[in-house]
N, C-alpha and C positions, 0 to 999 in steps of 0.2 A: 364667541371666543372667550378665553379666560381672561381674565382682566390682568396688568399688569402686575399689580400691588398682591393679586390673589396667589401669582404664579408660584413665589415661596411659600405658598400655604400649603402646596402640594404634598412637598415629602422634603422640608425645609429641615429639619431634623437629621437628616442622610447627610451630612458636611462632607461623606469622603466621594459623593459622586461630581464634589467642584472639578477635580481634572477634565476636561475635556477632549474628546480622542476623536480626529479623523479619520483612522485607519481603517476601522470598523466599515463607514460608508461607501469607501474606494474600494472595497474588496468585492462589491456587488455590481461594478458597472458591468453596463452588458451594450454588445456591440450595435451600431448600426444598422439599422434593417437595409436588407437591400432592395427589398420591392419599393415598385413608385410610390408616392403619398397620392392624397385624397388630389383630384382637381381642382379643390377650392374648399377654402375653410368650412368644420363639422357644424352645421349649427345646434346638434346635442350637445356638444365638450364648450365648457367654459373654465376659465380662469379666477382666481381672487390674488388682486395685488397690493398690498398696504405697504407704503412707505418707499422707499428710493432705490435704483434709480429707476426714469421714465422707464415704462415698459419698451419705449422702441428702442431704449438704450442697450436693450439683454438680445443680443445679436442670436439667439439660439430659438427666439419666443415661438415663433411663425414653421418650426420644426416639430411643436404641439399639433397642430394642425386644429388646433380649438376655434371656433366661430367666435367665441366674446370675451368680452373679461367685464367684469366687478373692480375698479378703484374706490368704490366707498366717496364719489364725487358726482356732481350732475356733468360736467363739464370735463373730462378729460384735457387736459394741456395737450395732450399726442397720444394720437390713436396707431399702435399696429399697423401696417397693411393689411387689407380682409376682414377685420376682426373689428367688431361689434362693441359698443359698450352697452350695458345694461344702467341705465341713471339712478343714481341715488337722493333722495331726498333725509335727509339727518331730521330728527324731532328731538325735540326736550319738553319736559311739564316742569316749570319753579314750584309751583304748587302741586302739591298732590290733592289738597282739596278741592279742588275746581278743576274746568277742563283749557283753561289755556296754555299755549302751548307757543312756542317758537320754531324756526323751519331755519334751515342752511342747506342752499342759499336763501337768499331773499327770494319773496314771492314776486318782487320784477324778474328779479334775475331768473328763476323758473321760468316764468312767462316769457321771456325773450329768448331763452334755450330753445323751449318746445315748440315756438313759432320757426326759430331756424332749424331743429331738427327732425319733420314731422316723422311719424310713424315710429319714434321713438319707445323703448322699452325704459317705464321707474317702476324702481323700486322705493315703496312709502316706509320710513325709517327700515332701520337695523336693529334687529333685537329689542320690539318696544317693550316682550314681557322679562326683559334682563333689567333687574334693576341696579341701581347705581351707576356700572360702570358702560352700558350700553345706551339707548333711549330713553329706557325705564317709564313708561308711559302705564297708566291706569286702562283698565280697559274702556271706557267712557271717552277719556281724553284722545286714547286712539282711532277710537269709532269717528270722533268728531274732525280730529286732524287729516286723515282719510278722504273724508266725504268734502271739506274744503280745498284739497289738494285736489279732490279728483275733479271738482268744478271748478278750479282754473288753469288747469292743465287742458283738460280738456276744450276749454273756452279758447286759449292758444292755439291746441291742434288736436280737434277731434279724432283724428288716427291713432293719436297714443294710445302704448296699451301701458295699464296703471296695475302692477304686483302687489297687492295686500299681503299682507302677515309679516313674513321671511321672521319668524320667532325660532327660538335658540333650536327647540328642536319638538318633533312631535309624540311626544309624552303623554299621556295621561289628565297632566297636571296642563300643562299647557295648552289640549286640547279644551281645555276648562275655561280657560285665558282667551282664547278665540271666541267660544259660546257665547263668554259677558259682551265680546265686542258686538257682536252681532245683535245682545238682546238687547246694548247699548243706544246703536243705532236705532233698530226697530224704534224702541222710546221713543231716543231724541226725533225722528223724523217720519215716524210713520210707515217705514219702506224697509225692505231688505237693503243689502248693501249691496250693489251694484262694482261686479268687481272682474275683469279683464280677463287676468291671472290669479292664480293662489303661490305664493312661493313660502318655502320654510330653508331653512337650515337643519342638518341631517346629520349632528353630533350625539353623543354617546355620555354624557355628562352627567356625574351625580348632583343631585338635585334638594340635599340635606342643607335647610338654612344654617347658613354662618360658617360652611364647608366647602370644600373645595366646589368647582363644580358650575351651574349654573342658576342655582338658590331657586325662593319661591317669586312668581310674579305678580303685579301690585294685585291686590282683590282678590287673590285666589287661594285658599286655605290650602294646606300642607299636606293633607291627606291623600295618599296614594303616590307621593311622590317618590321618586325614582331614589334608592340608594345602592351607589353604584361605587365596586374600586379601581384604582387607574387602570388596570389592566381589561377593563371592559370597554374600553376608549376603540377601540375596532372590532369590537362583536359584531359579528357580521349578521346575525339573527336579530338582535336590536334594531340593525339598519334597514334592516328589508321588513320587518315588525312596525318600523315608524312611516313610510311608504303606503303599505296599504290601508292601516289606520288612519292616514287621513286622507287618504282617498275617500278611504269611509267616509271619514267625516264632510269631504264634499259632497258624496252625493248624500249623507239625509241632510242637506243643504239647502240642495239644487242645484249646485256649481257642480254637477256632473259635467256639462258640457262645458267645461273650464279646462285651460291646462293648468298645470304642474311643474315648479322648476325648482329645484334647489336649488339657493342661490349662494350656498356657503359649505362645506361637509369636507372631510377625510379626517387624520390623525394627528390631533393635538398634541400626545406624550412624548415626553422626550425619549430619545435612546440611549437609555441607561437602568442599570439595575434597581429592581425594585419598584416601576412602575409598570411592567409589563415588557410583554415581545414585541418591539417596537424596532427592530433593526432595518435599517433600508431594505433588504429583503421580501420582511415580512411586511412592510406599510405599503411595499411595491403590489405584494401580493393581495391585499385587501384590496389595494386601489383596484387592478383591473377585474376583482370579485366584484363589485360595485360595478365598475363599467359593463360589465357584463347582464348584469341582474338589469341594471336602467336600460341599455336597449334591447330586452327582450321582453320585460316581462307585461302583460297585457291581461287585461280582464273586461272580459263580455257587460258586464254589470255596472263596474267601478272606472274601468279605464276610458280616455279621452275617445270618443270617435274619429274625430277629427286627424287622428294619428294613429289610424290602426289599433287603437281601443289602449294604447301605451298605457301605464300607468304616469310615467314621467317623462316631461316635452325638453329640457334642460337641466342639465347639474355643472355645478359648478366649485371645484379641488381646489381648495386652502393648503399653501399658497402658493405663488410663485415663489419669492425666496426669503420670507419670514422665519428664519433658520434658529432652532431652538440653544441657545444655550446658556452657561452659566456667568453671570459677570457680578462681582463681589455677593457671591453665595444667592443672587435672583435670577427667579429665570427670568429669560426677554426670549421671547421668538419661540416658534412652535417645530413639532416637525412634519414631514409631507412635503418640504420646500423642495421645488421642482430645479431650479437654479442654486448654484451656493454663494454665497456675497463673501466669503473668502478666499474664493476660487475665483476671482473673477467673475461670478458671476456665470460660471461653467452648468452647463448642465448636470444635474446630479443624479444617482441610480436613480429616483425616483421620476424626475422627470426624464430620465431612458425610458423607461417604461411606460409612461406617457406617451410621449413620444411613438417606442416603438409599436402600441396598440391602434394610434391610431393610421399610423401608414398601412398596417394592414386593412383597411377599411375605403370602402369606395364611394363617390358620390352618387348619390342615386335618388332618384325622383320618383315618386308613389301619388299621382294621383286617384281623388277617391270620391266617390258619391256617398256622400252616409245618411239623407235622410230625405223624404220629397212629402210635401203636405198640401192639401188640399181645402181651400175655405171659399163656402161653407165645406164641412165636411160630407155630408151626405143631405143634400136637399128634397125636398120633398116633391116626389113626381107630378103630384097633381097640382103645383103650383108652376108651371111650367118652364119654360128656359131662365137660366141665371148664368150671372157671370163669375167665374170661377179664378179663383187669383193660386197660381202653383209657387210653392217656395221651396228650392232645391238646395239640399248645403252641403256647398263642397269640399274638400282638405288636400293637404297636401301630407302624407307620410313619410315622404322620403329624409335626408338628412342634408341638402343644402341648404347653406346659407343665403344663395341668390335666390330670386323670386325666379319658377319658369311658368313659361308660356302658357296657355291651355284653351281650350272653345268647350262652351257648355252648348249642347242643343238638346231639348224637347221633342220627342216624338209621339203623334197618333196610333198606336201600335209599335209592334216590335218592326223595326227598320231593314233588319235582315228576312224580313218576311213581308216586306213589300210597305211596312208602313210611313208613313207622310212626316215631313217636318212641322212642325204648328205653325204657323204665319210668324216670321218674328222672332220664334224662340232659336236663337242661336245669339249667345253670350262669348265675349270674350274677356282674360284677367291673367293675372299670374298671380302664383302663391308661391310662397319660401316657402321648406321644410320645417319639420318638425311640429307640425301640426297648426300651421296658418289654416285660416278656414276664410270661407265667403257665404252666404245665403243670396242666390237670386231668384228675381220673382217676374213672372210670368202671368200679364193678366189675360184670362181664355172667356170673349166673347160670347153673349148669346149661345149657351152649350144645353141646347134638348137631351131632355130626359132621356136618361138611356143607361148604359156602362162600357166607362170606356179606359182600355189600358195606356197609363203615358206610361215609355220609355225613356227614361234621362240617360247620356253619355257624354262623357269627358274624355278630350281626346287632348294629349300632350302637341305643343308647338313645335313648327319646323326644329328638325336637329336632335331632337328631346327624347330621348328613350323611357318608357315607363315600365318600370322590373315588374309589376304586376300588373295585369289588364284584368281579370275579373272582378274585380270591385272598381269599374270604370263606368258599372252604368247599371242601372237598377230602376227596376216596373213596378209601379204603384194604380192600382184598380180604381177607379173614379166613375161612381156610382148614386144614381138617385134612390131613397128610399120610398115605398108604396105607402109606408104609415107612422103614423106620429103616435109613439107610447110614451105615457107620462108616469114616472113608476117614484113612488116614496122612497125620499132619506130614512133610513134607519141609523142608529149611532147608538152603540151600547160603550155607557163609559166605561 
């Protein structure tokens, strides 16, 4: 986000846009859907709420049909009905020169959250490559604060899952800003970084030091950075451009098999002339562009398996009612505000639109088989029976927020052709949507040399409908080899 002090840096010079006018936004409300809503909150669609009142105060909130929200706290005072928090962990660096760092909250107080709330979703700071007004963290000092949080969070509750990055936005320059973090780590410890989820924020921000916008991040030179005018603030090709770029960037990673959430995004500018088309309308209309683009778009290569190959597992709309306008010539507050704090607190065009996109939408469960492995991989005939350990991973693609049911079983052949169950192999779990995953593993006795097809199927629990069944079960050839070749490294640099 913009910092507060920056917000007159905008277009502070413009004195005759101090009037401020509700007229404009009342003129785009649009009515009630009248189809049913979802059966239970989306856990694609999230929320960002900063500042007052409680979220369970704004009586319209649960009319979103959003699974979570972002308070920028570990610990929510009050949680929604249905609705999810994502935790936050706050960082600061005093020094830039060194890598120590402070956390809020305290690292008891973390450790006593995570213990009471396992299987919890953190987020490790906010914007650590914003400097001054956000985390402002070096990349060194983020690597490090990271890899300490993730070893006592985890030491609490091993189920947690821990969100690296969530930086301003995925730029160029920023992706430059992640790189250091990474070759940071490596350094300091020897290891990749070891990380859950990846999250960003999915802003549109000039990126000119000393200007509007979201400046340069510590350690990272200026070159190639973004210079951008207000009115590029909902490019809708910037948006879907920052998306698959670091998808990219995940997999030459390895964090292919990672999800993806933005944890922050929509339209900062205010609605007024001279910084762009930015009228409830038009911010309505980006928004459900974006809604649209994040649940469809999918890549064989890049995108999560786990969820139907998505590119993006959660996103999450800035703000609920962080309402932009002018008070003695600064701005405060942005737009995109889904409720209006003048209005009561009324829902606004923008959150109709919210709202109305997502009642049309149904709950639906997508269980999936995406991979089966075999170790050893292919052993050598002539050394005769071994025992063979099978690792199946499974997901869930659909979009609830509850976990459902399911049973994994292992088969000797194809089942519908007369083949056997393996001794044992039959598993049971449930998974939420939106790309929860599981690996189970199967160890297979005493298996003579031969070839032999296992079938894996997932079958959804009592009550449970699954919108797709061919991707519920998937045959992998399991085979000894007659010979051993030993063949040279080559490497041309």
């Amino acid at each position: 986000m913009i910092p507060l002090r920056e917000r007159s840096k905008i277009r502070s010079a413009q004195a005759s846009l101090i009037a401020f006018c509700l007229a404009t936004a009342l003129m785009f409300s649009t009515a009630a859907p009248t189809q049913a809503t979802p059966t239970e909150p989306l856990c694609r669609f999230g929320v960002n709420h900063h500042g007052q009142p409680n979220l369970t105060s704004i009586s319209g909130i649960g009319s979103l049909n959003a699974g979570y929200f972002i308070d920028y706290t570990a610990d929510a005072a009050a949680k929604p009905a249905g609705m999810q928090q994502l935790r936050m962990v706050r960082l600061k660096q005093p020094d830039k020169n060194n890598t120590n760092y402070t956390v809020s909250p305290s690292l008891s107080t973390i450790t006593a959250i995570a213990q009471a709330n396992p299987g919890s979703f953190w987020l490790i700071g906010n914007e650590p490559d914003r400097i001054v007004y956000q985390d402002d963290l070096t990349p060194a000092a983020y690597a490090r604060a990271y890899r300490e949080l993730r070893q006592t969070i985890k030491a609490a509750d091993p189920t947690a899952l821990l969100v690296a990055g969530n930086i301003v936005q995925a730029s160029p320059l920023r992706l430059r800003y992640l790189d250091q973090v990474l070759a940071a780590h490596r350094e300091a410890y020897g290891a990749e970084m070891e990380v859950d989820a990846w999250g960003i924020h999915a802003f549109i921000l000039n990126e000119q030091p000393g200007q509007w916008g979201a400046d340069i991040p510590r350690g990272v030179s200026s070159e190639g950075a973004w210079a951008l005018t207000t009115d590029r603030n909902a490019d809708f090709d910037l948006f879907r451009q920052q998306i698959v770029a670091f998808r990219n960037w995940m997999y030459r990673n390895g964090y292919r098999n990672k999800p993806l959430y933005i944890t922050e995004y929509g339209v900062l500018m205010p609605d007024y002339p001279g910084y762009g088309p930015f009228s409830p309308a038009e911010v309505s209309a980006y928004m459900t562009r974006t809604f649209d683009y994040l649940l469809n778009a999918t890549d064989l290569k890049i995108g999560y398996p786990a969820d139907g190959y998505r590119l993006v597992q959660h996103f999450s709309w800035y703000s609920v009612n962080d309402k932009a306008k002018l008070v003695n010539g600064q701005w405060q507050g942005f737009n995109g505000y889904l409720f209006d704090p003048d209005l009561a607190n009324q829902r606004s065009p923008m959150g109709d639109a919210y709202a109305n996109y997502t009642a049309q939408l149904t709950s639906k469960t997508d269980l999936l088989i995406t991979d089966m492995r075999f170790t050893p991989p292919a052993p050598l005939a002539s050394n005769g029976p071994v025992t063979v350990t099978i690792q199946v991973d499974v997901g869930n693609a659909g979009n609830t927020i509850s976990a459902k049911d399911f049973t994994l079983r292992l088969y000797l052949g194809d089942p519908d052709q007369g083949g056997a169950l393996l001794t044992g192999a039959e598993f049971s779990g449930a998974l939420k949507g939106c790309g929860d995953s599981r690996t189970f593993e199967y160890v297979w006795p005493n298996v003579a040399p031969g070839t032999y097809e296992i079938v894996a199927v997932i079958a959804p629990g009592a009550g449970i409908t699954d919108v797709h069944s061919l991707n519920n079960r998937l045959s992998r050839l399991f085979f000894f080899a007659t010979d051993l070749i030993h063949l040279p490294l080559v490497h041309h640099p």
